[in-house]
C-alpha positions as CSV (number, residue, x, y, z in Angstrom):
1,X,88.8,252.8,66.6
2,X,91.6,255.5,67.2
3,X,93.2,256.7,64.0
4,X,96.9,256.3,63.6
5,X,98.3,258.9,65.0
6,X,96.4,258.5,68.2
7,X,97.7,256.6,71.7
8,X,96.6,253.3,71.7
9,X,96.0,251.2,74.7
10,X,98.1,247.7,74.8
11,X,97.6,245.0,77.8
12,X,100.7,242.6,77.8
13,X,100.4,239.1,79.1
14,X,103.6,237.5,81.0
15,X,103.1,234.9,82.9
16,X,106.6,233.9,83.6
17,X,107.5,233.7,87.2
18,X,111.4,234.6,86.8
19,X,113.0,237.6,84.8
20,X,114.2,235.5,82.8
21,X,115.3,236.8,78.8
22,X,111.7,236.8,77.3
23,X,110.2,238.6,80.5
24,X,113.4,241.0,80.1
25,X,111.8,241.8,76.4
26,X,108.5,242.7,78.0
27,X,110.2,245.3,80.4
28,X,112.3,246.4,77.5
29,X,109.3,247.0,75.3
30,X,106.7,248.9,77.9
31,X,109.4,251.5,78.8
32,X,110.3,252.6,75.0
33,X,106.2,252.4,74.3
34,X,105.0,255.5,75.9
35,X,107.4,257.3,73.2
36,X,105.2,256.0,70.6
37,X,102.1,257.3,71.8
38,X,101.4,253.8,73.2
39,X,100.2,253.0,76.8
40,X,100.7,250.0,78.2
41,X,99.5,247.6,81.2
42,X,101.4,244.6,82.0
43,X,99.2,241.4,83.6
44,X,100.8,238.7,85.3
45,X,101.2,236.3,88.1
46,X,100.8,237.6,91.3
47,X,104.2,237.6,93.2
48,X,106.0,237.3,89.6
49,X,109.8,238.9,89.3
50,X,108.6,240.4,86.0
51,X,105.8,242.1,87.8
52,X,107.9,243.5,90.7
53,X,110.6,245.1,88.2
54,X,107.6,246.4,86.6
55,X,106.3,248.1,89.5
56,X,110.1,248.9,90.1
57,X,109.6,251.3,86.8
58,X,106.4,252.8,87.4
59,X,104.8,250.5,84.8
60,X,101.2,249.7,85.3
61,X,100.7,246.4,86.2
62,X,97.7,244.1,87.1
63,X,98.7,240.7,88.6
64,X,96.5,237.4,88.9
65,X,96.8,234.3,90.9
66,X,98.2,231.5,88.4
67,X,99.2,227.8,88.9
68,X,100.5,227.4,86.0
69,X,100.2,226.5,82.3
70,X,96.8,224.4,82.9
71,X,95.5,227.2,85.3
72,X,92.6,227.5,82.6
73,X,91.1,230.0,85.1
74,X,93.4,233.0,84.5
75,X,91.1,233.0,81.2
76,X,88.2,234.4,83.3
77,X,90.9,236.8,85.6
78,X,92.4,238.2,82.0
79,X,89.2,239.3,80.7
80,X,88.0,240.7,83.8
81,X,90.8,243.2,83.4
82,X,90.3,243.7,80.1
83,X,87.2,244.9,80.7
84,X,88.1,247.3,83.4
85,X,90.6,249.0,81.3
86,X,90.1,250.7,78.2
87,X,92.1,248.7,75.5
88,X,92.1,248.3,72.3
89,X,94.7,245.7,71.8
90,X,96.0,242.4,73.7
91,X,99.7,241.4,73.1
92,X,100.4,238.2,74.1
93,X,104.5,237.0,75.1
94,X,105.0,234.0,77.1
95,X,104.2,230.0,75.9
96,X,103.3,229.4,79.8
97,X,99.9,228.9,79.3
98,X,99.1,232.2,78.4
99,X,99.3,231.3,74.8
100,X,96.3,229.9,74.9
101,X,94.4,231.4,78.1
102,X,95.3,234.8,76.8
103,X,94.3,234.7,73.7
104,X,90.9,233.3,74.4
105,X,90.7,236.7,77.1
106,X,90.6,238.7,74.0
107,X,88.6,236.5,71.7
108,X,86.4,236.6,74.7
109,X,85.8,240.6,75.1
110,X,86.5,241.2,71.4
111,X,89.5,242.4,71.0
112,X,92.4,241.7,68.6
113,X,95.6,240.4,69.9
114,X,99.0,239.6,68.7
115,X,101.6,236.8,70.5
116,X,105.3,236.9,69.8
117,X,106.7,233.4,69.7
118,X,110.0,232.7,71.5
119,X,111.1,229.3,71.0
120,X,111.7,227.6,67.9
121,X,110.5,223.7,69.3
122,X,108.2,222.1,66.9
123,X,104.4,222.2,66.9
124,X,102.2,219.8,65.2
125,X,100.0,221.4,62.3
126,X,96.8,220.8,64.6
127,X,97.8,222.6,67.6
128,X,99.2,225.4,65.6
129,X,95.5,225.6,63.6
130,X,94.0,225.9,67.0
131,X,96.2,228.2,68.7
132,X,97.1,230.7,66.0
133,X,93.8,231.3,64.5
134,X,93.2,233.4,67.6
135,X,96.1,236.3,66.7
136,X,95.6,238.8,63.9
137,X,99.9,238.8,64.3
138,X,101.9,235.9,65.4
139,X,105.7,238.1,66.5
140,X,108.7,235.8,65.7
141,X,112.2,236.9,67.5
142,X,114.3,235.4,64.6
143,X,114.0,234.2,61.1
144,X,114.7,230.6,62.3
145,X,111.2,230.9,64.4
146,X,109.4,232.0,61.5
147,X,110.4,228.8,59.6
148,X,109.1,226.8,62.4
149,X,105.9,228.2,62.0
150,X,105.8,228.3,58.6
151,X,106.2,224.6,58.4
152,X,103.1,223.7,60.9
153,X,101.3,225.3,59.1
154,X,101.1,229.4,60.2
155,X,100.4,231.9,56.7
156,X,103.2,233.6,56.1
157,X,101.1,236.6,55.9
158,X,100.4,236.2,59.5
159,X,103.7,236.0,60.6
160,X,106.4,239.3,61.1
161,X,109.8,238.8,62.4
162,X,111.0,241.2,64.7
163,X,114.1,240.4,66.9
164,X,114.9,240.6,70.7
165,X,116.8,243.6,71.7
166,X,119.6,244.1,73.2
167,X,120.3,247.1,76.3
168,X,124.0,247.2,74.6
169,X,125.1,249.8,76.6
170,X,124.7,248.2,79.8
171,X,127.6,246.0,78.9
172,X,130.4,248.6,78.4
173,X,131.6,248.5,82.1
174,X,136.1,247.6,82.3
175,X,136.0,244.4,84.5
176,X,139.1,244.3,86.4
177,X,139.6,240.4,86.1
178,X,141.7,240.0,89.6
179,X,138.8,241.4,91.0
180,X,137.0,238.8,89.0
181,X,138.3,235.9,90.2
182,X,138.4,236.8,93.8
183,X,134.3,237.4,93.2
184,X,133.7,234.0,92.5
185,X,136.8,232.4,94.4
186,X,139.5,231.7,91.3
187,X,143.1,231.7,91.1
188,X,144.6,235.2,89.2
189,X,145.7,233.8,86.6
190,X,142.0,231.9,85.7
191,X,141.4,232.1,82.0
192,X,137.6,232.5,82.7
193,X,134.7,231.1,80.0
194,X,131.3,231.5,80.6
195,X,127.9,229.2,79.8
196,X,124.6,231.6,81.0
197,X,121.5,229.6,80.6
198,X,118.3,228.0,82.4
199,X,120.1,224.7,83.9
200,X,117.5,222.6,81.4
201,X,118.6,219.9,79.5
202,X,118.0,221.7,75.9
203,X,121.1,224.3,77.1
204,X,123.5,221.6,76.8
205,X,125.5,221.6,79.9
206,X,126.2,217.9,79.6
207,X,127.9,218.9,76.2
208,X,129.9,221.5,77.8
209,X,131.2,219.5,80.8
210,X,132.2,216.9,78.4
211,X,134.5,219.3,76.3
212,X,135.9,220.9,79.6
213,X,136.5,217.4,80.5
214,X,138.7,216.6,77.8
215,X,140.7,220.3,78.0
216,X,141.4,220.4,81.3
217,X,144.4,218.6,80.7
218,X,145.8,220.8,78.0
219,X,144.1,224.6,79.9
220,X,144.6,224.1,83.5
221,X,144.0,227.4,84.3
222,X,140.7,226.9,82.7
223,X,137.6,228.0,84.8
224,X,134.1,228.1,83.8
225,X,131.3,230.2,85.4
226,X,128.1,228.6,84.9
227,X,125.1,231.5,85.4
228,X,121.1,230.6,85.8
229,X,119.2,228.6,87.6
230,X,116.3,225.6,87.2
231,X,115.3,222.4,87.5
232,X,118.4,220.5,86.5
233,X,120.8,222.5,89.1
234,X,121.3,219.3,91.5
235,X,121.9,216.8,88.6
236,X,124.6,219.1,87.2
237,X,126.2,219.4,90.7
238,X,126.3,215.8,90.7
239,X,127.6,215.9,87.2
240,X,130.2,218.1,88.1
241,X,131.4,216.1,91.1
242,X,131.2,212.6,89.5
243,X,133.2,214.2,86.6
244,X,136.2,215.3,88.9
245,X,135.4,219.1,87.5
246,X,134.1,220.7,90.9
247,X,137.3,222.7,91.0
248,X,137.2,224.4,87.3
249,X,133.3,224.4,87.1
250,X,131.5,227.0,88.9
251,X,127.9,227.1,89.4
252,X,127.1,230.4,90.6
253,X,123.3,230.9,90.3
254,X,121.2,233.3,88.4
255,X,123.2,236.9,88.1
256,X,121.3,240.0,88.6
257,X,124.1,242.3,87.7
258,X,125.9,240.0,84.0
259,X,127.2,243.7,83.4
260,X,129.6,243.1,86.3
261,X,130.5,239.7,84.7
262,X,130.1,239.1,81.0
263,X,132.9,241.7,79.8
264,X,135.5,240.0,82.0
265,X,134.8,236.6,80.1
266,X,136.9,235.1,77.7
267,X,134.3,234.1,75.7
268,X,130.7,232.1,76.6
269,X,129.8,229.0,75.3
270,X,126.0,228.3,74.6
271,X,125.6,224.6,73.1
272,X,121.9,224.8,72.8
273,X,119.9,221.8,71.2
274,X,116.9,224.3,70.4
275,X,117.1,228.3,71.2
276,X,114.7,230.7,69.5
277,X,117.7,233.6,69.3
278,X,119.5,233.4,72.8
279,X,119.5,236.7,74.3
280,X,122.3,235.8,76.6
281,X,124.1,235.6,73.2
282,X,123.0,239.3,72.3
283,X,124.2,240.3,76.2
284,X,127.5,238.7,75.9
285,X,128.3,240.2,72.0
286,X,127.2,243.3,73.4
287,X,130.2,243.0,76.4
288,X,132.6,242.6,73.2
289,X,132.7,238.5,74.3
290,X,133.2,235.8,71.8
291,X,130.2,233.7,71.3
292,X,130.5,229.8,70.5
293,X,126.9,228.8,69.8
294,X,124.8,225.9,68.1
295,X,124.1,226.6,64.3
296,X,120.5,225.4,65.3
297,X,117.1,227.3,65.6
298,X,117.8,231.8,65.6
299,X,121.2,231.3,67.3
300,X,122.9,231.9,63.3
301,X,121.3,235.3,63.6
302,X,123.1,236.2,66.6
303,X,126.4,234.8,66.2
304,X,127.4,235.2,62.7
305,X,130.1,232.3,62.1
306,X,134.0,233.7,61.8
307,X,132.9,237.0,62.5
308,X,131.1,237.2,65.6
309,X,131.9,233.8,67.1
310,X,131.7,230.1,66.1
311,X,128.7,228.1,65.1
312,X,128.9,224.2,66.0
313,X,127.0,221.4,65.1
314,X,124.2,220.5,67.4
315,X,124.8,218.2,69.8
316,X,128.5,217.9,68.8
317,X,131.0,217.5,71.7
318,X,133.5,217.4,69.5
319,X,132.9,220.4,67.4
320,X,132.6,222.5,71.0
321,X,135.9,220.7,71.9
322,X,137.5,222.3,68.8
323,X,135.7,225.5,68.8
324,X,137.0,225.7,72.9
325,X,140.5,225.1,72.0
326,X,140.7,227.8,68.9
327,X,139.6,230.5,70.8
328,X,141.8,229.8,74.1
329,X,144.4,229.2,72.1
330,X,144.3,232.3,69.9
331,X,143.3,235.3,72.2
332,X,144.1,237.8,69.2
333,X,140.9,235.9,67.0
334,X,138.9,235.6,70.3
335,X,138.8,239.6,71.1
336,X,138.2,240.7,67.3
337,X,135.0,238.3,67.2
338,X,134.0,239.9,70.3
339,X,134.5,243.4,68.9
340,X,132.5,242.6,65.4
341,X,130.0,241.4,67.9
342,X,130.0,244.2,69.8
343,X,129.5,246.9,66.8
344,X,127.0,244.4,65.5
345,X,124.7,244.9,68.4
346,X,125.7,248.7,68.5
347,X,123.8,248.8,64.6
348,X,121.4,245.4,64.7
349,X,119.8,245.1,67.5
350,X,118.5,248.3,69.3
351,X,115.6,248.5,71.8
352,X,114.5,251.4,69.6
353,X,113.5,249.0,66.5
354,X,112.6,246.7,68.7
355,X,109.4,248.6,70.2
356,X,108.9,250.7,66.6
357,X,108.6,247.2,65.3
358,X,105.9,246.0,67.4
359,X,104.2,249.1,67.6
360,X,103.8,249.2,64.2
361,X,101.9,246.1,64.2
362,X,99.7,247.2,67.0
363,X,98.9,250.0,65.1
364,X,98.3,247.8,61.4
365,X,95.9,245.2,63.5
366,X,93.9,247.9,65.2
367,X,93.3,250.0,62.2
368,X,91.6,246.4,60.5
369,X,94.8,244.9,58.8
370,X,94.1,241.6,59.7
371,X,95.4,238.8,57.2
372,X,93.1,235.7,55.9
């Protein structure tokens, strides 16, 4: 067992297809590692986005074919590199599957292994007994995950919170809104908002085109990009259509360069139903943008209510109405939210503290600090 101040050895397991926030984490975390005397090999699924940026970085990566979350196989193709490679702990970060599969790869070759829990949904005390009991270290992004744990059942001495980072400085670009608005097709004079989120129905787009709906009236120059992609994006055009909004709701797809956008927004709107912290939230704060989010799940640790943003009730069109119409109607409130928010990431939220966080785990669960 390597003593402290030795280089460890830590496989991470992402088996998300898209580069989505969590996968972003990963990426985050394996370039900051190798300053903490930690080496790092990233497995996941053949062809996967996360995998290619990887590879982008000269990060070592090992991919596998997977199916998806019952691909009970990519047990078997984890622990066959496992054993290849000499290391001495298995981190765990995406629910697709991997929760499981992965963490029966290390039970399998005997090695401990940490997961770091992204979502605040509910779990039933039974699957958490089964699942958890295979990590020495379950890694909760916010506070409000934690307590979702807690209560099915996870010992608090097995849980550490350690929140999603933030690349804060990436967001410090001047966006020259004229050229803003011809990017995406707007009139000049568009007062732009912004909603950047998986098009699933826990993001609550339906809320959001419902309080556009009723504030078009009053902000015709109103215009709201609407970044991501998934399942739902041919219901919400629909949606959009059949609500007469086509011409002030944009969908413009998954963004691969938010820098460009996010400072040039008025503020972003993120009416969640469930969201284990939100680090579109963290990306848009960081851009100096006014955040209205959902006081539901970590989202209260990102926006901080009347200083950072607005919290609204969940599910609440009305409340997001409101919260709309203070913050295009007092632009002086809007941009001092969205410079506490942007100081707030500056201190808060660092990549730095991010990895020293986790690899001071790594380092407690190899050297035998395992709780009961």
């Amino acid at each position: 067992m390597p003593p402290s101040d030795s280089s460890l050895r830590v496989a991470h397991i992402e088996m998300g297809a898209h580069l989505y926030g969590g996968a972003q984490q990963v990426l985050y975390l394996l370039e900051t590692l190798p300053r903490l005397q930690i080496d790092s090999l990233l497995i996941c699924p053949a062809g996967s986005a996360v995998g290619a940026a990887a590879r982008e970085r000269g990060l070592a990566v090992e991919a596998v074919p997977y199916s998806g979350d019952l691909d009970w196989r990519a047990t078997g193709r984890i622990a066959e590199i496992l054993r290849r490679h000499q290391i001495d702990l298995v981190h765990v970060h995406s629910r697709r599957g991997a929760d499981i599969w992965g963490g029966l790869a290390a039970r399998r070759v005997g090695l401990p292994c940490v997961l770091s829990r992204r979502v605040d949904n509910p779990e039933s005390k039974w699957s958490a007994w089964v699942k958890y009991r295979l990590y020495a270290r379950v890694i909760a992004i916010s506070e409000g995950i934690a307590t979702v744990l807690r209560l099915a059942g996870v010992p608090s001495a097995k849980i550490v919170c350690i929140r999603s980072a933030v690349d804060w400085q990436r967001f410090q670009s001047v966006v020259d809104q004229r050229a803003l608005a011809s990017r995406f097709g707007l009139p000049d004079d568009a007062m732009v908002v912004g909603m950047a989120a998986q098009l699933i129905p826990r993001k609550g787009h339906d809320l959001m085109l419902e309080a556009v709906a009723r504030l078009r009236s009053t902000w015709p120059s109103l215009h709201v990009l609407v970044m991501g992609k998934g399942p739902l994006a041919a219901s919400l055009d629909e949606s959009i259509r059949r609500s007469g909004l086509s011409d002030c709701i944009h969908r413009v797809g998954f963004l691969e360069d938010l820098e460009a956008v996010l400072p040039g927004l008025l503020f972003l709107v993120h009416p969640a139903r469930t969201e284990g912290l939100g680090v579109a939230l963290l990306q848009s704060a960081s851009a100096g943008v006014a955040v209205i989010a959902s006081d539901v799940g970590g989202m209260p640790e990102a926006v901080l209510h009347e200083k950072t943003g607005l919290l609204i009730p969940v599910d609440d069109v009305d409340a997001l109405t409101a919260a709309m119409q203070r913050l295009l109607a007092d632009p002086a409130l809007t941009r001092r939210y969205g410079e506490a928010g942007r100081e707030r990431m500056r201190a808060e939220f660092s990549i730095t503290a991010m990895a020293e966080g986790n690899a001071r785990i790594y380092r407690e669960v190899v050297a035998g600090g395992d709780p009961p």
